[in-house]
N, C-alpha and C positions, 0 to 999 in steps of 0.2 A: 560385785558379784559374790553371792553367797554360796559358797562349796561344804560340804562334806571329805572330800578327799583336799586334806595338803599337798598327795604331790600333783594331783591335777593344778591346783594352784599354782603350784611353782612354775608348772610348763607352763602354764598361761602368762604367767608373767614372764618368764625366757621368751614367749615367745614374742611377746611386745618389746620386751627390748631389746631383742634381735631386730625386729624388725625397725626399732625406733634408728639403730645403727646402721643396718644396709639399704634403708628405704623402702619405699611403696616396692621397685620393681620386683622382689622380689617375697612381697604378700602372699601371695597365691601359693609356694610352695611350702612358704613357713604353717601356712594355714591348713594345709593339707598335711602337714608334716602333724599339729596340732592336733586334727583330727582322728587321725589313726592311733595316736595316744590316747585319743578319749575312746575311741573307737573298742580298743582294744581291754582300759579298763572296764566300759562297762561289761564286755564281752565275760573278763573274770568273774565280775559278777553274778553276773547269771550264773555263770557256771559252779561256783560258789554255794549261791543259793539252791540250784537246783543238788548239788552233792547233798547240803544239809539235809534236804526233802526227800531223799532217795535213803538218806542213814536214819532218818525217822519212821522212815516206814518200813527198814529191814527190824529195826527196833520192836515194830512191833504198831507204830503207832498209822493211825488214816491219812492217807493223804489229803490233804487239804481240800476243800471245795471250794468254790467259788461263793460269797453268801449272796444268797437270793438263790440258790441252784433249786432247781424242779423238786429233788425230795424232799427239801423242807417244807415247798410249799403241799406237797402231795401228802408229808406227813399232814401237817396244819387243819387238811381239806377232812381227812381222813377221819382225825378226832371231830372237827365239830360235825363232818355229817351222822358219825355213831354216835354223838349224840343229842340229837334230831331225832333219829330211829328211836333213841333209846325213851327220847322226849317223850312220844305218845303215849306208851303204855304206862311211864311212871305219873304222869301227869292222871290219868284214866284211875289208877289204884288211888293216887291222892286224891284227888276229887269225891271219887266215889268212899273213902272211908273219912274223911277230915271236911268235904263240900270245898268252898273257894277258898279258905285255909290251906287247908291241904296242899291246893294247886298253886295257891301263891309259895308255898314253903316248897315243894319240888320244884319250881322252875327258878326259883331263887340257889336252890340248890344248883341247878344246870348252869345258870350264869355263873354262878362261883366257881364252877369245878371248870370251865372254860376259859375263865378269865388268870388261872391261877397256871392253868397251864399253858396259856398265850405269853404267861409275863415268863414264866419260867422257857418260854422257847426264845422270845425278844432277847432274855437274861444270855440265853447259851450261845445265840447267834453275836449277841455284842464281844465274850468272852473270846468266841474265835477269832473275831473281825482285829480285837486287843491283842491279841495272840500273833498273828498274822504281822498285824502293826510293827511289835517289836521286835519280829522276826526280821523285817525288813531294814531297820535302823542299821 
């Protein structure tokens, strides 16, 4: 069994060799006895983690989101449909002063300026998600 906590380990093993010494009958307490230990550390934990997030945010900093949460993607929707809108008319000027030049070099432009801020939001969402990570460790 692979643990992170030594002293859960340790109970876990008192508690086998408790048990290897009084026998089967009396499994069901030890194990219940076991449990509430574990019960109780993870319960720390939380608690734990959640202090840390309550003093980061008195700090000054966000509280976390969840990634995939609605504003990201609302932000995301938001940029490419401005520019969409924004498509037409530069597309309309280019054409009309450059012909298919023109409209090839503005929509080449639109694909760049979307694709540079798709990589830079992938970028921010990974950095949190890392963030988050070894928060957790």
């Amino acid at each position: 069994m692979a643990t992170h906590d030594p002293d859960l380990r340790k109970e876990l093993d008192a508690t086998l060799q408790t048990r290897k010494e009084l026998g089967p009958e009396y499994e069901s307490e030890l194990l219940e006895s076991f449990l509430e230990k574990l019960d109780r550390s993870v319960d720390q934990r939380v608690r734990r983690q959640l202090a840390e997030q309550q003093v980061q945010v008195a700090r000054g900093a966000r509280p976390p989101r969840p990634p995939g949460s609605g504003r990201d993607f609302w932000e995301r929707f938001g940029f490419a449909a401005l520019s969409l809108v924004l498509a037409v008319p530069l597309s309309a000027i280019g054409a009309a002063h450059a012909g298919e030049t023109g409209l090839l070099i503005c929509w080449a432009g639109i694909v760049g300026v979307n694709a540079v801020q798709s990589s830079s939001v992938h970028r921010l969402l990974r950095s949190r998600t890392d963030r988050r990570d070894d928060c957790a460790d």
